[in-house]
N, C-alpha and C positions, 0 to 999 in steps of 0.2 A: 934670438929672442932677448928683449929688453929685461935688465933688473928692475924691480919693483920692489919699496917696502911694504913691509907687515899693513902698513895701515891703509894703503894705496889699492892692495889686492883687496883687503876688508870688505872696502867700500864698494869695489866693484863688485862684488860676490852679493852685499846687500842690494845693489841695484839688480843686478840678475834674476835676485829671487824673488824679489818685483816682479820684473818684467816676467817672467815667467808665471807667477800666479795669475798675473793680467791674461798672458795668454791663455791660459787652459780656462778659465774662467768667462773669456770669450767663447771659446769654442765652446765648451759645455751649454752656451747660454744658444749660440746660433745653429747648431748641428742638427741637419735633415737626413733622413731616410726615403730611397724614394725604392719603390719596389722593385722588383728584377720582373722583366718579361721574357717567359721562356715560351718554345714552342717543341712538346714533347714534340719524338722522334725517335725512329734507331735508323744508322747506317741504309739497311736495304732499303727503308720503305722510301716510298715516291715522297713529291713537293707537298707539303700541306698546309693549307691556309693556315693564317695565325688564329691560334686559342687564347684564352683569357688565362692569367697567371696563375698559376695552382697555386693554393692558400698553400703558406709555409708550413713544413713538417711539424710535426708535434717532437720536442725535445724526448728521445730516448732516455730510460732508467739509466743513469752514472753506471759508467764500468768502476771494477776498483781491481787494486793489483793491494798484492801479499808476500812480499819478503819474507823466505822461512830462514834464516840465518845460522850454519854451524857456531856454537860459542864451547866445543866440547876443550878439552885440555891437549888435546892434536895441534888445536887452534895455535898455541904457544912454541912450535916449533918454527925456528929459522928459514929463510928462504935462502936462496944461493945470493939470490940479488941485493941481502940485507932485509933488515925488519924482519918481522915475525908473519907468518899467515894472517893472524888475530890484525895486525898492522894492515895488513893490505887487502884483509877484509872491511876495515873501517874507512880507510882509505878509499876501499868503492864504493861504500853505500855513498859517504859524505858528497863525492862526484855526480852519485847519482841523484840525490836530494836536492842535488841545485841543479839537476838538467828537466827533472820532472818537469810539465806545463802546469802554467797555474790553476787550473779547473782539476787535475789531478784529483783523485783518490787515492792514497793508498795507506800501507801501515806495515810493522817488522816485526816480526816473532822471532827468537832467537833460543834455541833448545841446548842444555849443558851448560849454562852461566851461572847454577849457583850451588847444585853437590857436588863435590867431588866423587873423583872415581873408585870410593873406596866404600860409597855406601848405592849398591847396586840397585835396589827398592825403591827408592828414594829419587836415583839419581835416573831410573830409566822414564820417570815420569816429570822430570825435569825443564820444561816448556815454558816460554811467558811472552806476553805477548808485551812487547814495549811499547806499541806505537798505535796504538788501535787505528783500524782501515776508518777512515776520514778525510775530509776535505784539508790538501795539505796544508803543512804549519812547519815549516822549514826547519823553523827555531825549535822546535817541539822534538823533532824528528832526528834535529843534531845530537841535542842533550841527550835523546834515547840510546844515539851509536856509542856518543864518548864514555856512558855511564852503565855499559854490560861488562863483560869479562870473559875471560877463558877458564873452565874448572873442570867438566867429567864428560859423564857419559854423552850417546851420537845416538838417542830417540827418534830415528826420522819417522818411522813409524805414527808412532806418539803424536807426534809431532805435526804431522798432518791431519790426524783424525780431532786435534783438536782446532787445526785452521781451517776447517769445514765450520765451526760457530765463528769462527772471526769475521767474513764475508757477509755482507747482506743475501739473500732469500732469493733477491731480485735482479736482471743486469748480468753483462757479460762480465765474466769474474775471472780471473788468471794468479796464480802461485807462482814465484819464483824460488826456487828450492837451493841453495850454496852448501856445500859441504866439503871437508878433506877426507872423508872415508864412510866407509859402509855403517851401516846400523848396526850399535853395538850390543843394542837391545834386543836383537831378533833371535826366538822366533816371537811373532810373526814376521813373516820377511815383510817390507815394507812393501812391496808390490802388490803382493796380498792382499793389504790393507786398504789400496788403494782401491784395489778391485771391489773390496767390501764396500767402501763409500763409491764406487760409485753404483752397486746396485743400492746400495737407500738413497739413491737420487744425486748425488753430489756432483752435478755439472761444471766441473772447474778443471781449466787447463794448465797445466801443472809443467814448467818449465824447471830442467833441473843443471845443475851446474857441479861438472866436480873438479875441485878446484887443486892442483898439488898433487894427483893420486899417485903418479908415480906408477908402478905396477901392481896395483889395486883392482885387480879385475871383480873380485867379488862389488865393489864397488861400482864398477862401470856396469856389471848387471844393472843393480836395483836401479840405479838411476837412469838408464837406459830405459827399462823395462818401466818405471814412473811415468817416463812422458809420455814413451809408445802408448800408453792405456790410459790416458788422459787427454792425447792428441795435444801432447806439445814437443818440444824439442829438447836434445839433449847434448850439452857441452862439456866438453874436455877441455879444462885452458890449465896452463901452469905460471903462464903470468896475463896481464892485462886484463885480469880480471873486471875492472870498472868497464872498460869498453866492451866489454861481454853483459853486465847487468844492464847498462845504459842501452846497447843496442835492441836488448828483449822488452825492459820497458816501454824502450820510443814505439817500437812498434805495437806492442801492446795496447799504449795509454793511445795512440791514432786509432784505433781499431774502435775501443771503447767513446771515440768522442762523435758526435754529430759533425757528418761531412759534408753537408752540405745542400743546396735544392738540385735537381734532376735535370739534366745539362745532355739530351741525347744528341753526339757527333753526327757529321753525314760526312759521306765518302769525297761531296764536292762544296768547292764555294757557294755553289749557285741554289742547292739545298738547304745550306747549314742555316740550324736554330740561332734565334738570336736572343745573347744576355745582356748584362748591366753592369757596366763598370763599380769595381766595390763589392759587388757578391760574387761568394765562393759556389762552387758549382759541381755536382761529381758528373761523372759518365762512367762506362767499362769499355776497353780496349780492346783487341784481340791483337794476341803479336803477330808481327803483318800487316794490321792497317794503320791506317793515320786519317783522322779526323780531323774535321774542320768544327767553327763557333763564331759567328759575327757578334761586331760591338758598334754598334754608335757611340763616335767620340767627338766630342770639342773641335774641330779643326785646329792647328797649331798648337794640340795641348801633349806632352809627353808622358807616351804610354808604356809600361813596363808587365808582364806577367811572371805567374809565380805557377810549377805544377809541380804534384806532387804524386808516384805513383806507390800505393799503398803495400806491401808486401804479400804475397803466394808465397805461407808457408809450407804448400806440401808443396811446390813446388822440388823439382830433384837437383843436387847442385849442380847438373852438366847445361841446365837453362838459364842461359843469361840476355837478360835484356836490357835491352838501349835502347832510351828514351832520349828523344829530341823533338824540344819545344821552338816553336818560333811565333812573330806576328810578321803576318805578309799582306800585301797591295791586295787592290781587285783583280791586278793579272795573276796574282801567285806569285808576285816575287818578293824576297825576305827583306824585310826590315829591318828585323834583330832576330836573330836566335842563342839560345842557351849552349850551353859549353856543351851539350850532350853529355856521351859516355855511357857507361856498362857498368850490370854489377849483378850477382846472382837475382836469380826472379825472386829467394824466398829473403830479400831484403827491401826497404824499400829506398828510394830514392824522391832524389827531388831535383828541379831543372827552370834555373830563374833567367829568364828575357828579358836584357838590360832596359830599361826606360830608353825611346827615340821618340823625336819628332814627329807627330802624325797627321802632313798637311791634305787631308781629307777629312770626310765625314764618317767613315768607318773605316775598319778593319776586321782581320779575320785569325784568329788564333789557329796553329795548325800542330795539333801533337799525332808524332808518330812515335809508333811502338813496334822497332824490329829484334830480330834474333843476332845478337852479334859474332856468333857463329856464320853467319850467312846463310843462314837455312830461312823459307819462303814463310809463309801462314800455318802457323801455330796452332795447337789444342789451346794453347796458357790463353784466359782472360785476366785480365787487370783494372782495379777499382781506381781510377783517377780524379784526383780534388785538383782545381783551378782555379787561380784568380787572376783578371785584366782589371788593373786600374794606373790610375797616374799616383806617382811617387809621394807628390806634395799632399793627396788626400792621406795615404799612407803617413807623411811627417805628420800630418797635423792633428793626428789621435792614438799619438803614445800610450799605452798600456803601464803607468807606473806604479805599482804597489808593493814594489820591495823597499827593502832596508835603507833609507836615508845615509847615508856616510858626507859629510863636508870635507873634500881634500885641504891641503896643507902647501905652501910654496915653497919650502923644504922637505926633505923626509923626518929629518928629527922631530920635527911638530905635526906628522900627520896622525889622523886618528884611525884605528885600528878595525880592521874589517874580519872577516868570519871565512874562511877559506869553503868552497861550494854553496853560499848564499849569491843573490842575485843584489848588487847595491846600486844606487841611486843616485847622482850630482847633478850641480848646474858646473858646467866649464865657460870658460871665456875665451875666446880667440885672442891670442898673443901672451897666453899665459898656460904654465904648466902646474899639474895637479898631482901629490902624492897621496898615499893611500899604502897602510902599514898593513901588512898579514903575518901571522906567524907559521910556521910551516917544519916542521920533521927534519932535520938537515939529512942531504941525501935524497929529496922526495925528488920525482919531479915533477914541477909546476908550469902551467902556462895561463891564459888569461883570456878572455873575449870583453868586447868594447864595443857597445851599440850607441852611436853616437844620433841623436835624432836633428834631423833638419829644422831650422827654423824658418817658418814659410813667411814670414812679412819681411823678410830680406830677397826673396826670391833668388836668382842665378846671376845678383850684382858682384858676387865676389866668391870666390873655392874656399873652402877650409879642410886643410892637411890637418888629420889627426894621425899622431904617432904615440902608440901604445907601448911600453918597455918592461920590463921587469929588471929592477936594478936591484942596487947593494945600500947602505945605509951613505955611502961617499959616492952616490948616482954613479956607479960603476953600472954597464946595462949588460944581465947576463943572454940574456934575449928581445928582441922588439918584432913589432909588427913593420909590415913595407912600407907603413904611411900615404898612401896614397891621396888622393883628395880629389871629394866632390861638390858640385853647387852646393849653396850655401842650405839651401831650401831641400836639399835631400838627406835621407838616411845614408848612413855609412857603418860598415864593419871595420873591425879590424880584430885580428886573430892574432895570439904570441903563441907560436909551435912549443910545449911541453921542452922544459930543460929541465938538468939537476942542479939544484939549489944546496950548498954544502953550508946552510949555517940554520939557523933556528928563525929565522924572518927574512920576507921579501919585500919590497916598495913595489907598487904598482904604480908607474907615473903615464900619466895622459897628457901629452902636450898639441896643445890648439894652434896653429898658424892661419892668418887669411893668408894663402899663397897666391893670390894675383896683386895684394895692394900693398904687399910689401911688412906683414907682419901681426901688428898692431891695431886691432877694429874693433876690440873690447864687444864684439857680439855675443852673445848666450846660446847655449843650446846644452838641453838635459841630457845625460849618458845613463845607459845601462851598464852595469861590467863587473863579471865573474871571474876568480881566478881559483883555479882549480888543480 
C-alpha cells in the first residue's frame, strides 16, 4: 500500500462522505416494496391453485429480556484466570450490550451493590434496577455496568420478586438470572418464591446462571430448581461466562422478535409455494424432511440465501440436528449450498448459500433437516426463518445507526472507540484505517468488520479487506484472513479473540482493490465491533 500524507487522506475522506450521503439519499429517495406472493400449504397436502397474498401479520407485543446481576461482595474474589468475578461479570454483560439486535428490549438489575454485609436488614433488601427494560441505548447500558459495585448480601429471592414490576404486563418476557452463590437471604428459599409469583400470575421464564460455584450444591439447587419452575434453563460455567449470556439472549431476543410471513414447504419441486425475493419467510420442519420454495429470479442476476433454524429448547441434549441449506435447478441439482453442519436441537443455528449466477427464470430453495446421528424421521419440529435474495439488493440498504468513529492513518491519531459498541466509518480502497480502544491488559479481544458493498461500482473490481488488531508500533497481535469480494458485495471479516497484555488496542481496517493493483480510492461504509 502506497504512503499518503495527512492532508491527501483528508480530502479523500471528505469526498467519500459525499459520495456516500449521495448514495443513501438516492436510495432513500428511489426504494420500492413490492409484496411477497405466497401460496399456503403444508408438506402432505396435494397441488393447489395459487391464492391471493395474505395481508402481512400484525406486529407482535415487543418481547423484552432482564438481566438479574449478582453484585454481592463474593463478587470481589479472584479468578484462577486473573481478574476478579465482578471483572468478568462486566466483562460479559459489556459483550453482551453490543451483541444485542437493534429492536432489542432489554434492561439490568443488579442485587448487593450498595450494603454491605454487615447490615443484614438492610442489605437482604438490597436490589436496584440500573437499566430499566427499554428500547436499547448501548451508551446508556454501558455507563450502568461501569458504575455498580461489589458490597453484601445475595437477595435472589428479593430479587426477583421485585423483577416481576420491572417487565411490562404484556409480551413474551424472559429473566436472565447471574450469580456466584446461593441466597443468602433465605428463608424463603428462592424457589419458593418463584413458585409464589408464579401463582399471582407471573408468566416469565427465568434463565439462571451459576457462575464460579465451585462445590456449591446448595446453590446449584435454587438455581436449578428456578428454571425448572419457570421453564427455562440452567447453567453451570466457570469461565466464558459472556458466551453463555450472549448465547441465552440471542436466542431469546429471536424468539421474541417477528419472524416473519407463512412460507409452507412441499415434499417436491413440482408442488412447492412460491415467494419473493427480499422477504423473510418462516415454515416448521420436521427432522427428516426437506422442503422445497420456488422464486422467480432476474435471469443472470446472483442469488444468495440465508436460513435460520430457531432453537428446541426442551429439546434433550442427545438431539442433534443438521441443517443443510441449498438453491437448486429444475432438475434438483445444487447450485450452491451452505456449509451445513450440526449442533444440539436446543441451540439454534444458522446456514448461509453463497450468492451464484442464476441463468434462468427461477429457482428453488431446498432446506433439509436430518438427525446427525443417523437416525430416520423424528418426533423434533423446527421453526425455520429464510431469505432468497441477490446480494447487491442486500448492499444497497445498510442498516446504520450506530456510533460514528472517523479512523486515523496512523494509530497515534486515531480516535478512541468504546469496547462492545457497534461503530460506523466510510473506508477507501488503497488506504488503511485506525481506531483506538482501551482494554484491561490481560483481556482477551477480538473484533468483527462488516464491510458493506458499494453497488454503482458493481463486479469491476475485488476489494480485500484485512481487519487486525495491533500494538501502538502496528505490531498485529491478531488479523482476519482477508479475503476479498466484488466490489458491490458485502463482506465479513472475523479477528479470533487473543490476549492483549497492555491497557489499549488499535483496530486497523486496510482496503485493497486486489485485481487493479491497489489504489482506486473507492468508498464503502463499515460496521465493526471489538470485543
Amino acid at each position: 500500500m502506497k504512503a499518503r500524507d495527512a492532508e491527501r487522506y483528508r480530502w479523500h475522506r471528505l469526498v467519500a462522505a459525499l459520495t456516500t450521503v449521495a448514495a443513501v439519499a438516492s436510495l432513500v429517495g428511489c426504494g420500492t416494496d413490492t409484496p411477497p406472493s405466497t401460496q399456503p400449504g403444508s408438506p402432505s397436502a396435494s397441488v393447489t391453485s395459487a391464492e391471493p397474498s395474505p395481508s402481512p401479520r400484525a406486529e407482535p407485543t415487543p418481547g423484552s429480556l432482564l438481566i438479574v446481576m449478582d453484585s454481592s461482595g463474593s463478587m470481589n474474589e479472584s479468578l484462577p484466570t486473573g481478574g476478579t468475578r465482578l471483572d468478568a461479570a462486566k466483562n460479559a454483560l459489556r459483550q453482551l450490550v453490543g451483541d444485542l439486535p437493534e429492536d432489542a428490549r432489554a434492561g439490568l438489575r443488579v442485587f448487593g451493590d450498595k450494603v454491605p454485609n454487615t447490615d443484614r436488614e438492610r442489605g437482604c433488601r438490597d436490589t436496584t434496577l440500573i437499566a430499566p427494560v427499554a428500547p436499547l441505548d448501548r451508551q446508556s447500558m454501558l455507563s450502568a455496568i461501569d458504575g455498580y459495585q461489589a458490597t453484601g448480601f445475595t437477595p435472589i429471592g428479593y430479587s426477583l420478586r421485585e423483577a416481576a414490576s420491572d417487565l411490562p404486563k404484556d409480551g413474551p418476557r424472559s429473566i436472565i438470572l447471574v450469580t456466584d452463590g446461593e441466597d443468602t437471604c433465605a428463608p424463603p428459599d428462592p424457589c419458593e418464591t418463584v413458585r409464589d409469583l408464579k401463582r399471582e400470575g407471573f408468566d416469565v421464564t427465568v434463565h439462571t446462571v451459576g457462575f464460579a460455584l465451585s462445590d456449591n450444591k446448595i446453590a446449584r439447587d435454587q438455581l436449578s430448581c428456578i428454571a425448572t419452575t419457570t421453564g427455562g434453563e440452567f447453567h453451570d460455567v466457570t469461565d466464558g461466562l459472556d458466551r453463555t449470556l450472549i448465547d441465552i439472549a440471542t436466542r431469546q431476543m429471536r424468539a421474541f422478535r417477528a419472524q416473519g410471513q407463512p412460507l409452507a414447504g412441499k415434499f417436491t419441486q413440482r408442488e412447492a409455494n412460491t415467494g419473493t425475493l427480499g422477504t423473510r419467510y418462516v415454515d416448521t420442519i420436521q427432522m427428516g424432511d426437506r422442503h422445497y420454495y420456488r422464486f422467480p429470479v432476474p435471469p443472470g442476476s446472483r442469488i444468495g440465501a440465508t436460513v435460520y433454524t430457531a432453537a428446541e429448547p426442551d429439546a434433550p441434549s442427545s438431539v442433534l440436528l443438521c441443517l443443510t441449506a441449498s438453491l437448486v435447478d429444475a432438475g434438483g441439482g445444487s447450485i450452491s449450498s451452505g456449509p451445513g453442519g450440526g449442533d444440539n436441537a436446543y441451540n439454534s443455528q444458522v446456514d448461509s448459500v453463497a450468492p451464484k449466477i442464476i441463468n434462468a427464470a427461477e429457482v428453488w430453495l431446498s432446506i433439509a433437516a436430518s438427525s446427525c446421528r443417523g437416525a430416520g424421521r423424528g418426533e423434533w419440529k423446527f421453526r425455520v426463518e429464510f431469505t432468497v435474495d441477490t446480494p447487491t439488493r442486500q448492499a444497497n440498504t445498510p442498516k446504520v445507526t450506530q456510533p460514528p468513529i472517523e479512523g486515523a492513518p496512523v494509530p497515534r491519531d486515531a480516535a478512541t472507540g468504546t469496547v462492545g459498541l457497534r461503530h460506523t466509518d466510510t473506508i477507501i480502497s488503497g488506504e488503511a484505517n485506525y481506531y483506538r480502544f482501551e482494554v484491561k491488559p490481560g483481556e482477551t479481544v477480538g473484533a468483527n468488520v462488516l464491510t458493506m458493498g458499494n453497488p454503482k461500482k458493481g463486479r469491476s473490481s475485488v476489494l480485500c479487506v484485512t481487519a487486525s488488531l495491533v500494538d501502538e508500533n502496528d505490531n498485529a497481535y491478531q488479523r482476519s484472513s482477508g479475503a476479498g469480494e466484488d466490489t458491490d458485495e458485502n463482506q465479513v471479516d472475523d479477528i479470533a479473540p487473543v490476549a492483549v497484555n497492555a491497557d489499549q488496542v488499535w483496530l486497523k481496517i486496510d482496503a485493497d482493490d486486489c485485481r487493479n493493483g491497489g489504489d482506486s480510492s473507492i468508498s464503502f461504509p463499515v460496521e465493526f465491533t471489538v470485543r
